[in-house]
C-alpha positions in Angstrom: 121.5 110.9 91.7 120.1 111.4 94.9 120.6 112.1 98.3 120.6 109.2 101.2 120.6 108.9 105.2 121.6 105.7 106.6 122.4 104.2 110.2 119.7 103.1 112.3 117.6 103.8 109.7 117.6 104.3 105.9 116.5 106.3 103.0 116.5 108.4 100.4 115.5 112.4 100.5 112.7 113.6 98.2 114.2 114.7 94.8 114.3 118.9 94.5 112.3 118.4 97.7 114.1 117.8 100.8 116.8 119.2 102.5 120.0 117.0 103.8 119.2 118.7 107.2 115.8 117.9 107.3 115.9 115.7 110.7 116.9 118.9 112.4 113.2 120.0 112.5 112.5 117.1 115.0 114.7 118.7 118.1 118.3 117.6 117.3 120.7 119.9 114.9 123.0 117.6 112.8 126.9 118.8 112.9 128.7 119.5 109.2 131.4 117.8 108.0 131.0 116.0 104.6 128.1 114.4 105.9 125.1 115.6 108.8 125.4 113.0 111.7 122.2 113.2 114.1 121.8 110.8 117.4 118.3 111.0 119.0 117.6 109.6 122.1 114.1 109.0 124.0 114.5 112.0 125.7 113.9 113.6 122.0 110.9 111.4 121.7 108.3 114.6 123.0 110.0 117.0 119.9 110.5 114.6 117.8 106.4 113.8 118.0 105.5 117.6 118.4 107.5 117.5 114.9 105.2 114.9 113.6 101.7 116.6 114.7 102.8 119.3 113.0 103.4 117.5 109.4 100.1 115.9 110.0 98.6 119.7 110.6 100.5 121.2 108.0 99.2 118.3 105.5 95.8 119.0 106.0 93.4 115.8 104.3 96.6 115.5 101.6 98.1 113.0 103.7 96.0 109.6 102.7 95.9 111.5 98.9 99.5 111.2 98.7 100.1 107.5 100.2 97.3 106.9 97.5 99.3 108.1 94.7 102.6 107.6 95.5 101.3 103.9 95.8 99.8 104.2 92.4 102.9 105.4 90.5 106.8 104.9 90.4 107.1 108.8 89.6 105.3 112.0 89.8 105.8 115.6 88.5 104.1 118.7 90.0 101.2 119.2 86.8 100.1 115.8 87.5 100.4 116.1 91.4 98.6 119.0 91.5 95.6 118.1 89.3 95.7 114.7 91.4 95.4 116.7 94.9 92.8 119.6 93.1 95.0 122.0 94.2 97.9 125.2 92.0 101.3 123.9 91.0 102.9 126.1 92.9 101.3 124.2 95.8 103.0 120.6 95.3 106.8 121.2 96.7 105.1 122.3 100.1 103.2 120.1 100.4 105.9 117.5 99.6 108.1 118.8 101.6 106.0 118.3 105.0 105.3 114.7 103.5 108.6 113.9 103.0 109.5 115.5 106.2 106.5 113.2 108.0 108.5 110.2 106.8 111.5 110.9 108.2 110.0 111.6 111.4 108.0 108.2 111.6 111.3 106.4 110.7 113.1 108.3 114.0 110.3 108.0 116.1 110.1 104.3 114.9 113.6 103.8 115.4 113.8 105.9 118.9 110.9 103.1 120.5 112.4 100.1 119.0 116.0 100.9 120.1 115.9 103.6 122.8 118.3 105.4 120.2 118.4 106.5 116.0 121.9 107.3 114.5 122.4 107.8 111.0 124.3 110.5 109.2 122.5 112.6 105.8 124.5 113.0 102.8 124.9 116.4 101.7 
């Protein structure tokens, strides 16, 4: 069972990875009910891209690595992540995190450009 945002755009947060609240981290705080509802607008677009440089920092050369592997495989676990990226086990959630984040992001900023506007609401 897994966790899902949907609106304006769609998706599924990264199992034991990824926190409902993610989106927050690109400039707009989600409000709690059952559910997180975020509304960006083009006046987020400058956070919501500082947001993204920073996954792409934080990332380091793991970024390409990942898309390769993830592409490669309909699962992972963190032995075979690590050996895959040469780096501990205690490494992989991090680094998973600020990938899974980066996705998100694209998806609003994507969203955002297209439609001047990204709704959707985060299961909790």
């Amino acid at each position: 069972m897994g966790r899902y945002y949907h609106g304006d755009i769609e998706g599924k947060f990264m199992f034991a990875v990824q926190e409902s609240d993610d989106a927050s981290f690109f400039g707009v705080e989600g409000y709690v009910p059952d559910e997180l509802h975020y509304t960006f607008f083009e006046n987020h677009l400058p956070e919501i891209s500082k947001g993204i440089d920073e996954c792409y920092k934080q990332l380091g050369g793991n970024k390409l690595s990942l898309d390769k592997y993830f592409d490669e495989r309909m699962g992972w676990n963190d032995e075979d992540l690590a050996k895959y990226l040469d780096t501990d086990k205690d490494s992989v959630k991090p680094i998973l995190k600020w990938y899974a984040r980066l996705e998100l992001g694209e998806k609003i900023l994507n969203c955002v450009q297209e439609n001047g506007m990204c709704r959707f609401t985060a299961e909790l």
